[in-house]
N, CA, C and O of each residue as an XYZ file, in Angstrom:
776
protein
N       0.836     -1.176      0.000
C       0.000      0.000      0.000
C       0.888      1.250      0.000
O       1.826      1.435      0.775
N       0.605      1.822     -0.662
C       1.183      3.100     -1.113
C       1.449      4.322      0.406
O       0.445      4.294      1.119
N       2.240      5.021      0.797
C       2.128      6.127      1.900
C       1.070      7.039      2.087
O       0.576      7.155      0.965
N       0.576      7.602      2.710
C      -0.438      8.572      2.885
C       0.118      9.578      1.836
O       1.209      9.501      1.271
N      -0.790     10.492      1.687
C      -0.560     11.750      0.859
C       0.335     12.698      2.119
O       0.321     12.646      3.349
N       0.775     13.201      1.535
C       2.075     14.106      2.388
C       2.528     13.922      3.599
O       2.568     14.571      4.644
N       2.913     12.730      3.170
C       3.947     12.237      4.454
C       5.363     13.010      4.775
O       5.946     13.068      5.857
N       5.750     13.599      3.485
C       6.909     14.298      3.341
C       6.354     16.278      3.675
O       6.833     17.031      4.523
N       5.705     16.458      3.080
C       5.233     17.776      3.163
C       3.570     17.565      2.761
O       3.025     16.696      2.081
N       3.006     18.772      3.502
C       1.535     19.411      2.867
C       1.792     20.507      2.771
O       2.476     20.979      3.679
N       1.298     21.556      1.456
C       1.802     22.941      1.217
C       0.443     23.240      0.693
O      -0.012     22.684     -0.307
N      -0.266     24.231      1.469
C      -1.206     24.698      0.820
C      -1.269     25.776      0.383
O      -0.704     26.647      1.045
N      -1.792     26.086     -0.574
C      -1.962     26.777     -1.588
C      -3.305     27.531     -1.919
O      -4.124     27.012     -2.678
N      -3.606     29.242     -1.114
C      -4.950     29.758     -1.577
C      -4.804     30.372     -3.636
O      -4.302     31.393     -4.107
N      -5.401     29.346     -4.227
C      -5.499     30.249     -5.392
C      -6.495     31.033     -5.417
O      -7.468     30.984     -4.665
N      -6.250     31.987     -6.503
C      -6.804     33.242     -6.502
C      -8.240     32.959     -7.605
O      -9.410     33.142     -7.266
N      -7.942     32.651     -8.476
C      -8.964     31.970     -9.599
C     -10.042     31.317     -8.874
O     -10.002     30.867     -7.729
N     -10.997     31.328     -9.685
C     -12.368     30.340     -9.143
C     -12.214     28.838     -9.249
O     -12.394     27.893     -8.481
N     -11.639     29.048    -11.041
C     -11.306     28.045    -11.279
C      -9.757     27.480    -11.642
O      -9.026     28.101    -12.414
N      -9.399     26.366    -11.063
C      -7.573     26.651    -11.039
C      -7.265     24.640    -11.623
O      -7.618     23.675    -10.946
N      -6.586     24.568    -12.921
C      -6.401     23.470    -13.400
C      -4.996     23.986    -13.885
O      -4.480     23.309    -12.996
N      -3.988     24.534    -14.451
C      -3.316     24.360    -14.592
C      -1.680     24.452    -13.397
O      -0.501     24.178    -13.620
N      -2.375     24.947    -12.204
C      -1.594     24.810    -11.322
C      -1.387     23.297    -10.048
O      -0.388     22.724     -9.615
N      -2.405     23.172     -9.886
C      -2.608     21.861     -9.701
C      -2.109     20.339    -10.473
O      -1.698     19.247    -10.079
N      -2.331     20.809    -11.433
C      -1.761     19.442    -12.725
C       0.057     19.607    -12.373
O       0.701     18.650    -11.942
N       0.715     21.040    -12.659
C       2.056     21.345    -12.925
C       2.711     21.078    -11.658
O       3.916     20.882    -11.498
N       1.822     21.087    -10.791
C       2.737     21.129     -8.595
C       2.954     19.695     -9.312
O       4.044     19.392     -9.798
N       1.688     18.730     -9.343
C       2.352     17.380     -8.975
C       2.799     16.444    -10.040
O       2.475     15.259    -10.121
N       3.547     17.075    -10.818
C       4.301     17.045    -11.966
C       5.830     17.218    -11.892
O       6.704     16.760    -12.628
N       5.928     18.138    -10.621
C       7.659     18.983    -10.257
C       7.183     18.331     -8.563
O       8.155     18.049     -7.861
N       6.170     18.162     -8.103
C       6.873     17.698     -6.587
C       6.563     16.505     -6.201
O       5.487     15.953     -6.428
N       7.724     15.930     -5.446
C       8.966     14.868     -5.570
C       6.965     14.038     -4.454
O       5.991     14.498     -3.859
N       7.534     12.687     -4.867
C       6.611     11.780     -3.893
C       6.334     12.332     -2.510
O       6.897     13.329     -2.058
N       5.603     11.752     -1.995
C       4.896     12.367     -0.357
C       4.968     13.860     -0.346
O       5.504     14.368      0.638
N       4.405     14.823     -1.508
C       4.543     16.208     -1.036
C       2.996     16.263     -1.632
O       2.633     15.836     -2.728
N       2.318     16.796     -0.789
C       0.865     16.987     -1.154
C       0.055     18.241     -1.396
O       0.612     19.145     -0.773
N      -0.754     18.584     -1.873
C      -0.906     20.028     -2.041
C      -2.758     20.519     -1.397
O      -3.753     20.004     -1.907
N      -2.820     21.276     -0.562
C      -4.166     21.519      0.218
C      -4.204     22.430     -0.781
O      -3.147     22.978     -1.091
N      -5.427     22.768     -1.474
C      -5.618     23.999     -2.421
C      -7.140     24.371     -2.135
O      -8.020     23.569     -1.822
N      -7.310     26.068     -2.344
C      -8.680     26.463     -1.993
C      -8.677     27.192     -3.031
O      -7.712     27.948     -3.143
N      -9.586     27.207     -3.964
C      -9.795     28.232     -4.987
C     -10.655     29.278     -4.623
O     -11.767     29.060     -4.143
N     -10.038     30.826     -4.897
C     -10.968     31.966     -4.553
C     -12.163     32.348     -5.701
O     -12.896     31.509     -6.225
N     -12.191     33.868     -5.981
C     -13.206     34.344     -7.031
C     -12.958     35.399     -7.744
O     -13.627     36.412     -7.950
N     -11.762     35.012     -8.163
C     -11.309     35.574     -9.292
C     -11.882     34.964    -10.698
O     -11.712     33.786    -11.011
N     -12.555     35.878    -11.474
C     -12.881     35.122    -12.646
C     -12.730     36.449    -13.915
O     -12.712     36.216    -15.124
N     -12.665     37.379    -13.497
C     -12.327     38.420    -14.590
C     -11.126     39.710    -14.196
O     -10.666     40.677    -14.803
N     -10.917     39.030    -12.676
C     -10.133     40.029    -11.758
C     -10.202     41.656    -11.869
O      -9.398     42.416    -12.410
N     -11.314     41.922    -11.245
C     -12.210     42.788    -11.258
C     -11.704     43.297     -9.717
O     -11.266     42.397     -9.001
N     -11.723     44.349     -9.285
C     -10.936     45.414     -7.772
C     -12.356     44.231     -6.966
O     -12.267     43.786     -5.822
N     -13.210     44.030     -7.656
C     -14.396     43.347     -6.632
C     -13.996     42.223     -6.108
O     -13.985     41.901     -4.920
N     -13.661     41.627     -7.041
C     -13.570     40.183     -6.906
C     -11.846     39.768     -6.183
O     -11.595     38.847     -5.406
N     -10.912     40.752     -6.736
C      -9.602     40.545     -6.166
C     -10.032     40.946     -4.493
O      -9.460     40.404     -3.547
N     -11.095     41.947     -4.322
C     -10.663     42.588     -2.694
C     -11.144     40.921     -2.049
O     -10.476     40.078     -1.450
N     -12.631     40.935     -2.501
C     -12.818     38.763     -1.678
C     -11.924     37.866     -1.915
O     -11.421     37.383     -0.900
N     -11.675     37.606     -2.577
C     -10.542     37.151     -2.620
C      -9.529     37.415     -1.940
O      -8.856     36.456     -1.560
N      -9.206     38.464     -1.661
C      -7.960     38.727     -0.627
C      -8.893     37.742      0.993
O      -8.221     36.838      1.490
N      -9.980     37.955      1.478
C     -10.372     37.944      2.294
C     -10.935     36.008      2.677
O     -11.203     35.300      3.649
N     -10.847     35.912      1.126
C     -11.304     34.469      1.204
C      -9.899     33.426      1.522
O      -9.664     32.393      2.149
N      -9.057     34.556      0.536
C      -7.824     33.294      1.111
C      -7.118     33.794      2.513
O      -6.590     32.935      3.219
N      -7.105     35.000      2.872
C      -6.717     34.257      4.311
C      -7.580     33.639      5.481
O      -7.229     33.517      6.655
N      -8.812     33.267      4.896
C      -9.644     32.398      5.810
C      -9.280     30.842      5.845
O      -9.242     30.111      6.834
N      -8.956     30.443      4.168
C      -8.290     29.275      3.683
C      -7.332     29.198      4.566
O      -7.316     28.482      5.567
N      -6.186     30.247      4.047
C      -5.241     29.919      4.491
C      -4.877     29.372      6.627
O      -4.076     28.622      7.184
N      -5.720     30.060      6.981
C      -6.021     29.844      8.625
C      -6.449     27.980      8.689
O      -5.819     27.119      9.305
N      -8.005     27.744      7.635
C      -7.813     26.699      7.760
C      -7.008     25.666      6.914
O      -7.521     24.548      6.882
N      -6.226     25.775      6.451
C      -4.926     24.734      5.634
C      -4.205     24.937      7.070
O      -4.029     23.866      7.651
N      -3.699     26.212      7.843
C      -2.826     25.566      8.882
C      -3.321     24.641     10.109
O      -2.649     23.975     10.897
N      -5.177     24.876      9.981
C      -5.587     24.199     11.109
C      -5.627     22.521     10.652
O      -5.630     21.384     11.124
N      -5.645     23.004      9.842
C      -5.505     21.096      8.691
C      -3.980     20.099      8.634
O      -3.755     18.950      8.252
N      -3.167     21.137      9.188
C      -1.878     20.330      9.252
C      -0.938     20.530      7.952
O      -0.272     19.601      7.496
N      -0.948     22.250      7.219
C      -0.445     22.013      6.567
C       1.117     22.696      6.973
O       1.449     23.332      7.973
N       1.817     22.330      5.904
C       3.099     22.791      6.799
C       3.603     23.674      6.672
O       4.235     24.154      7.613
N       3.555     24.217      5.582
C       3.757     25.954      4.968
C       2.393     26.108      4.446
O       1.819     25.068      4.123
N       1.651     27.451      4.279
C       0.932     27.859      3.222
C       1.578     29.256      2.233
O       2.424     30.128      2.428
N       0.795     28.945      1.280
C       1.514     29.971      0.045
C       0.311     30.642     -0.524
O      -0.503     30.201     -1.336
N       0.363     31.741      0.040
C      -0.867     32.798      0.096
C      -0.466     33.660     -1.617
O       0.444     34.403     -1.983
N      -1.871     32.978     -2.402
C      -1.574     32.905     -4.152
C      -2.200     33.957     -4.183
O      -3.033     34.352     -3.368
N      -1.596     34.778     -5.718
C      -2.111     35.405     -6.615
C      -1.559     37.446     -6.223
O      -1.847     38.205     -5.298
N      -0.957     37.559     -7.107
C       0.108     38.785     -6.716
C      -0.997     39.827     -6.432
O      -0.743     40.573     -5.486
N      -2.438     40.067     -7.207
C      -3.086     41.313     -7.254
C      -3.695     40.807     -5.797
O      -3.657     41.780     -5.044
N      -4.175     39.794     -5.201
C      -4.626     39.183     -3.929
C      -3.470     39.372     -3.192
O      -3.870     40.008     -2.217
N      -2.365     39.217     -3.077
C      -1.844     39.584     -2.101
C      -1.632     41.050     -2.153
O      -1.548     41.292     -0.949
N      -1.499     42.112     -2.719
C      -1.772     43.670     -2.589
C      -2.810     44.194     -1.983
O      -2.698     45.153     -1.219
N      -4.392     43.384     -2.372
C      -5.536     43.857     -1.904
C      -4.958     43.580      0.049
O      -5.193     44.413      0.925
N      -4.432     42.633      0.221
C      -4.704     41.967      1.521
C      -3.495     42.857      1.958
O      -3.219     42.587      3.127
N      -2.500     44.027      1.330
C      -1.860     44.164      2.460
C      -1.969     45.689      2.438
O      -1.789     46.454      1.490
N      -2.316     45.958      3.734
C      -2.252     47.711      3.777
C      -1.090     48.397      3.847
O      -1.014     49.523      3.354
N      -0.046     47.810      4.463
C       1.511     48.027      4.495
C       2.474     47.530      3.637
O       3.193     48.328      3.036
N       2.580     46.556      3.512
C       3.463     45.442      3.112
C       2.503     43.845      2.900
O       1.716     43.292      3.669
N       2.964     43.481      1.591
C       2.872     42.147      1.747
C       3.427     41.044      2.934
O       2.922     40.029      3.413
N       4.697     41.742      3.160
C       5.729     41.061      4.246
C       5.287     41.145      5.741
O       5.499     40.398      6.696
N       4.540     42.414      5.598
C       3.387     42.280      6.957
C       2.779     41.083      7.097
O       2.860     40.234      7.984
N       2.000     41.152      5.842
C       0.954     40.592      6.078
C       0.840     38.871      5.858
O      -0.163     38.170      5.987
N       2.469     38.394      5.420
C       2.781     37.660      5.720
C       3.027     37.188      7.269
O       2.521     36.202      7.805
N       3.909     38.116      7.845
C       4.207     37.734      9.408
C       2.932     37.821     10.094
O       3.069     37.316     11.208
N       1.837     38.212      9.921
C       0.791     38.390     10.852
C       0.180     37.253     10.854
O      -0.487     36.896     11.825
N       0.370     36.256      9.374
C      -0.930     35.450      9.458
C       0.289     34.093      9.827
O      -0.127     32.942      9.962
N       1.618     34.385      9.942
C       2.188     33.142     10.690
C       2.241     33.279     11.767
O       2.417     32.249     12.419
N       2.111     34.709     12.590
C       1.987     34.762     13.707
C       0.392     34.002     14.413
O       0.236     33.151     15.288
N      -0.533     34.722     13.618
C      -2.005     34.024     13.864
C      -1.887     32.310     13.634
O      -2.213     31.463     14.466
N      -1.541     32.155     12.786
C      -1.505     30.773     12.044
C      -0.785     29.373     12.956
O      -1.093     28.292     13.457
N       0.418     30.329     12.735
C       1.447     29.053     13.789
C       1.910     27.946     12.975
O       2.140     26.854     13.494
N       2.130     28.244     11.186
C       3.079     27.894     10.482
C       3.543     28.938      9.681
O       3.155     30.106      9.674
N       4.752     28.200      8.743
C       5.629     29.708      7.832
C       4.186     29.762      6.672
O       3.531     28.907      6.077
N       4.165     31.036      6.755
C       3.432     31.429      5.099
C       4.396     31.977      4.593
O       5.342     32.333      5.295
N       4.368     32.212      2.949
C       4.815     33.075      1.974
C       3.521     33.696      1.258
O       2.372     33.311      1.476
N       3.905     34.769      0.326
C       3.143     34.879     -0.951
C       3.706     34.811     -1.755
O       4.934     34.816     -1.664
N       2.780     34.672     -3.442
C       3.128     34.220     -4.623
C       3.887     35.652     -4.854
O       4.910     35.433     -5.502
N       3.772     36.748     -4.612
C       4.663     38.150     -4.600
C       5.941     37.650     -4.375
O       6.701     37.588     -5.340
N       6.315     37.285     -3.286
C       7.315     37.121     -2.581
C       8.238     36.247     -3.127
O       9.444     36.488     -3.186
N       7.462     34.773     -3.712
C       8.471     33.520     -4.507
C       8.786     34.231     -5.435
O       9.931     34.683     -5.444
N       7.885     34.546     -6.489
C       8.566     35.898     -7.420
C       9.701     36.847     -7.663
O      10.486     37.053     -8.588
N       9.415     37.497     -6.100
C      10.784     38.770     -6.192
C      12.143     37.324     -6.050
O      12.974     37.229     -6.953
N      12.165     36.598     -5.165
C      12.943     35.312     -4.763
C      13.808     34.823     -6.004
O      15.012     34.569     -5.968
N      12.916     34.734     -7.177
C      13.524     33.964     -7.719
C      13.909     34.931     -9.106
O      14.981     34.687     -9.661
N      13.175     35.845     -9.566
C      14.398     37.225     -9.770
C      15.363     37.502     -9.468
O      16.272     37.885    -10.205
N      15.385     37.368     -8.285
C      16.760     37.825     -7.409
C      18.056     36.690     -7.800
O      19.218     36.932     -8.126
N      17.328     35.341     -7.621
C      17.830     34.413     -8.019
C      18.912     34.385     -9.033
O      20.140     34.340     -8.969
N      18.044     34.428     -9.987
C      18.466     34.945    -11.730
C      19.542     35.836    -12.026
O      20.349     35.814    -12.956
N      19.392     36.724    -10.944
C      20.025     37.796    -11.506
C      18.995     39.168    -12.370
O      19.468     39.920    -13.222
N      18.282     39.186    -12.125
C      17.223     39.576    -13.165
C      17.724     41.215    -13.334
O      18.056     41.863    -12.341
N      17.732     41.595    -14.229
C      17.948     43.270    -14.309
C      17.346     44.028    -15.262
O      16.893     45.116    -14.908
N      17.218     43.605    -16.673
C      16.265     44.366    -17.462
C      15.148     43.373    -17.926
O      15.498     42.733    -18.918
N      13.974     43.099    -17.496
C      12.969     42.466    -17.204
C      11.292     42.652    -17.969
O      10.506     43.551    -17.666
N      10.999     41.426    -19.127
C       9.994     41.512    -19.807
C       8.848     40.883    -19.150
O       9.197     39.733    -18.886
N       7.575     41.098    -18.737
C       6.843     40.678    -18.027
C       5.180     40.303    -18.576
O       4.335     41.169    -18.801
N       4.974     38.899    -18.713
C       3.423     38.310    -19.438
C       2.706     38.271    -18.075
O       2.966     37.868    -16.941
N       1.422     39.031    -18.874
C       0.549     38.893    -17.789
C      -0.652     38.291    -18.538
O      -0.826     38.491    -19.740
N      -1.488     37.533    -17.764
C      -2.519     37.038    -18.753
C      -3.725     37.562    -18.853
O      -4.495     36.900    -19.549
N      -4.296     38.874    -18.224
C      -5.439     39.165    -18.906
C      -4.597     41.263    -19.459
O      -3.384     41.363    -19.643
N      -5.134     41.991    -19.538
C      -5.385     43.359    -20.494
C      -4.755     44.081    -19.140
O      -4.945     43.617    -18.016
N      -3.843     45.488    -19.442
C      -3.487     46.320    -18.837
C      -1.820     45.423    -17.817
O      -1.298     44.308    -17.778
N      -1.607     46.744    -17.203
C      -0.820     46.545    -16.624
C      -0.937     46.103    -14.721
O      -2.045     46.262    -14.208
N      -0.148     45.747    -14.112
C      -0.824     46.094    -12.468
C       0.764     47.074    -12.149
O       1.910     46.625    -12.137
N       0.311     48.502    -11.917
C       1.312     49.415    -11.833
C       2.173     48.958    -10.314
O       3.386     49.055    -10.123
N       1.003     48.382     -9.234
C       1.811     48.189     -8.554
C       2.870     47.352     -8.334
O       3.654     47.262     -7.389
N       2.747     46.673     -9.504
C       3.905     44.907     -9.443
C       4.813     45.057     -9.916
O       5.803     44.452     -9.503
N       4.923     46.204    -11.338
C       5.820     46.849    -11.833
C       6.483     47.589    -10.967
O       7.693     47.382    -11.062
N       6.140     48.538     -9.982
C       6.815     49.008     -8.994
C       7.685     48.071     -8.034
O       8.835     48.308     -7.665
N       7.006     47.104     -7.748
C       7.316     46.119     -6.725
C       8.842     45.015     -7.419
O       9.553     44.318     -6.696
N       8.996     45.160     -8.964
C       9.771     44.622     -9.334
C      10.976     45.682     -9.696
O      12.176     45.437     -9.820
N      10.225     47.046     -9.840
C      11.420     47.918    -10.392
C      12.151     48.065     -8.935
O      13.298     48.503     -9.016
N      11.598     47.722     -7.383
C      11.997     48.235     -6.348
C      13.221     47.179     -6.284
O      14.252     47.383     -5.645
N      13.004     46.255     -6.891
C      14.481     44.986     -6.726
C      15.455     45.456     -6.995
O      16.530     45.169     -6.467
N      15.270     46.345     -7.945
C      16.377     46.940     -9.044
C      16.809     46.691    -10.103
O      17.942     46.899    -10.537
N      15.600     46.051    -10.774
C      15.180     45.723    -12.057
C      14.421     46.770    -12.983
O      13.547     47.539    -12.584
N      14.971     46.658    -14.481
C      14.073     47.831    -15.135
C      12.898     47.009    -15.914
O      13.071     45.928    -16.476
N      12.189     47.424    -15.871
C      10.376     46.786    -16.844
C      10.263     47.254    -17.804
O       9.471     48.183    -17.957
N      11.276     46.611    -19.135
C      11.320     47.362    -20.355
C       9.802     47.012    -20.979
O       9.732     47.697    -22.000
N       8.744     46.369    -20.850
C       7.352     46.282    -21.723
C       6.729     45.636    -20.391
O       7.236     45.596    -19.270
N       5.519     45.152    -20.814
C       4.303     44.531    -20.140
C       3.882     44.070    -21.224
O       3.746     44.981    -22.040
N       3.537     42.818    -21.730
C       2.897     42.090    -22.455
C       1.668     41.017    -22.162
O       2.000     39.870    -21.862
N      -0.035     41.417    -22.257
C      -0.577     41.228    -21.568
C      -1.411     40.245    -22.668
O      -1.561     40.798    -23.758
N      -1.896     39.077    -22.582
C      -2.079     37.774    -23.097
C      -3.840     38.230    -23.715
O      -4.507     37.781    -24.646
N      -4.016     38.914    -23.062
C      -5.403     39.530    -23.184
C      -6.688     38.681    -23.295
O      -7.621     38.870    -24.075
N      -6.525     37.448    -22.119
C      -7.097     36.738    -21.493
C      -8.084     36.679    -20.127
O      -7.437     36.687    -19.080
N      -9.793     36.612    -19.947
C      -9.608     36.559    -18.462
C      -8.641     35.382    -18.196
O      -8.003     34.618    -18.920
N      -8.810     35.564    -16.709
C      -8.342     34.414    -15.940
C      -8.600     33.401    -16.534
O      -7.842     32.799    -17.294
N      -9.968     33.045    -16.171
C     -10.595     31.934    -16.489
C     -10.824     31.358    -17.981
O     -11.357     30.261    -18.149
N     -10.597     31.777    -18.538
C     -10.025     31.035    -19.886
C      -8.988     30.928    -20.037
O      -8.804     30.197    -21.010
N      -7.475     31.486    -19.312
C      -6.434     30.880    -19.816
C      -6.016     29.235    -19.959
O      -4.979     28.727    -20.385
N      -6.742     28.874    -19.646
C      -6.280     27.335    -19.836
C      -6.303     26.806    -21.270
O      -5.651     25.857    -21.707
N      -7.654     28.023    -22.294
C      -7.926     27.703    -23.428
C      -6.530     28.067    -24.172
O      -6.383     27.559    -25.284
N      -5.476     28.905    -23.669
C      -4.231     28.598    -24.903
C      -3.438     27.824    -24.553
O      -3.418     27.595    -23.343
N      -2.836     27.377    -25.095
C      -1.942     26.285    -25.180
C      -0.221     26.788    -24.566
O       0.092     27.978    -24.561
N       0.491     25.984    -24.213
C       1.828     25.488    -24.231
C       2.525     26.477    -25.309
O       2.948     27.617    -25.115
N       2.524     25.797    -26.366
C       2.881     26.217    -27.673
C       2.660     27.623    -27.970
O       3.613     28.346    -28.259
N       1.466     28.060    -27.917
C       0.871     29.325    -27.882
C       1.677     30.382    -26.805
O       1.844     31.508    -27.273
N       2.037     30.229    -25.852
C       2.450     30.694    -24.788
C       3.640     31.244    -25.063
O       4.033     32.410    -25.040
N       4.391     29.755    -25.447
C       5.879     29.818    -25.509
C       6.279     30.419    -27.109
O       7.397     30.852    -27.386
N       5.149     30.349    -28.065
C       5.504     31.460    -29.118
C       5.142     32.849    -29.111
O       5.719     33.437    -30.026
N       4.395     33.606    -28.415
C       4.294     34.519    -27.507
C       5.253     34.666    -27.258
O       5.970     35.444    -27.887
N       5.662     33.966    -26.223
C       6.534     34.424    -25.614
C       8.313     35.253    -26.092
O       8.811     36.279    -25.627
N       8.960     34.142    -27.333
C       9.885     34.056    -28.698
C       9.357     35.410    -29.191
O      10.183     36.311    -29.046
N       8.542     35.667    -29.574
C       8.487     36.982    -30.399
C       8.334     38.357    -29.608
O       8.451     39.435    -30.191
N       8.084     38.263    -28.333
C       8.052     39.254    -27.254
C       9.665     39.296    -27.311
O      10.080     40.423    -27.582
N      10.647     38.343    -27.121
C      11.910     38.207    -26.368
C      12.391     38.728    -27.288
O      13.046     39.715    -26.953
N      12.378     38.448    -28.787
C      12.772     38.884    -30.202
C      12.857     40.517    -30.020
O      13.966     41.036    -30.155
N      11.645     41.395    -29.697
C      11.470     42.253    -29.934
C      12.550     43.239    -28.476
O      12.472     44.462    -28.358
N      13.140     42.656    -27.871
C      13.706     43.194    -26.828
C      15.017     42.283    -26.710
O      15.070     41.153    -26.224
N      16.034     43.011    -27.252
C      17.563     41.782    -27.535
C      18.331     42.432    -25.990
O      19.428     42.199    -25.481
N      17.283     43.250    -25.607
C      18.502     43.803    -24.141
C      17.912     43.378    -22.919
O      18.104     43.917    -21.829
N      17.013     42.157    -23.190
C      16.279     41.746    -21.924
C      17.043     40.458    -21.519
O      17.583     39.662    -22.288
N      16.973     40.394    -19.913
C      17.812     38.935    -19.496
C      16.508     38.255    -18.974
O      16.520     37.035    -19.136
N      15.407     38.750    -18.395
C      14.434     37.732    -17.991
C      13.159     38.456    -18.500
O      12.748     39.605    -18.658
N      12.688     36.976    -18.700
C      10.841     36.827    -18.987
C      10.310     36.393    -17.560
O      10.261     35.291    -17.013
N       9.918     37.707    -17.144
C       8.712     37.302    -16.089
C       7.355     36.776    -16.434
O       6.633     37.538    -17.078
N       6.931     35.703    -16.140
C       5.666     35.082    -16.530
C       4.977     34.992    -14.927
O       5.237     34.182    -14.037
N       3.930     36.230    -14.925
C       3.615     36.701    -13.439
C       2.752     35.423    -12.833
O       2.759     35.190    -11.624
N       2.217     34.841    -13.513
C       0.803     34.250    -13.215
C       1.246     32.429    -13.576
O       1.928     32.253    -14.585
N       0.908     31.385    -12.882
C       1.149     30.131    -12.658
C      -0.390     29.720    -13.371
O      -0.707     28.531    -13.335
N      -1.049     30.414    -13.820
C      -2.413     29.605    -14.109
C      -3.073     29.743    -15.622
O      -4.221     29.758    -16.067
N      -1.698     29.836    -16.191
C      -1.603     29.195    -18.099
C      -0.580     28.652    -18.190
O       0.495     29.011    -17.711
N      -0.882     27.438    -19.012
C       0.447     26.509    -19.528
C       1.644     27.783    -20.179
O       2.731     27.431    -20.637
């Protein structure tokens, strides 16, 4: 008989979307046996200031119960949801809800700047998947000390990104990179299109 589900880790995960299939499929695709994933989907469906502010409010209710559930980190999703939820700082509002909580949280903001930093990231092209820009994320990335030479926006709701493809994405993506020979990273903000 096979081990319980996250014998090794449980990491839950508030997504921001109503509906969330391509993040779910891709976790347990990249994480290793016994790592399990608690997921709560919010109500994001056109990401509308309405629907992002509940959403802020829905996932840290999730997120309270994923830690009362035994999970072992939670990862408080969706960059415009974590802005609504913080009046100061995201990083606040991280420490408050591990303080409430009584495990580590992150936000999807936060793995982000992380792994920029990572990279090396410095002049920086950024896909977003539905229309416009979010001025504050651009700020939040130029504050790394990165420059945001474009915004390239998929011009998708949410909730249909699942309808483009892989292929689609990643040629998008080639002709964005084409058009900018002085860029070192493609930020791809959003985990919920192939």
């Amino acid at each position: 008989m096979p081990p319980a589900y996250g014998y090794r880790a449980r990491i839950g995960y508030t997504c921001p979307v109503f509906i969330g299939e391509v993040f779910p499929f891709d976790f347990y695709r990249i994480a290793p046996d016994g790592v399990s994933l608690l997921i709560s989907t919010m109500s994001v469906w056109e990401g509308t200031e309405e629907e992002i502010q509940f959403s802020a409010k829905q996932s840290e209710r999730a997120a309270h119960e994923m830690a009362k559930a035994g999970a072992d980190i939670v990862v408080f999703g969706g960059v415009p949801v974590n802005f609504a939820a913080s009046g100061t700082s995201v990083e606040a509002v991280v420490r408050r809800m591990e303080d409430d909580y009584g495990v580590p949280v992150t936000a999807s903001l936060l793995c982000q700047n992380a792994a920029l930093k990572a990279v090396g990231a410095k002049n920086v092209l950024m896909m977003r998947s539905v229309s416009g820009k979010n001025v504050q994320h651009i700020e939040e990335v130029e504050r790394l000390g990165c420059t945001v030479l474009e915004v390239l926006p998929l011009g998708q709701s949410v909730h249909s990104s699942g309808s483009l493809t892989a292929d689609e994405t990643l040629e998008r993506a080639r002709e964005f990179i084409q058009r900018h020979p002085g860029a070192d990273t493609l930020h791809c903000a959003s985990p919920h299109w192939p």
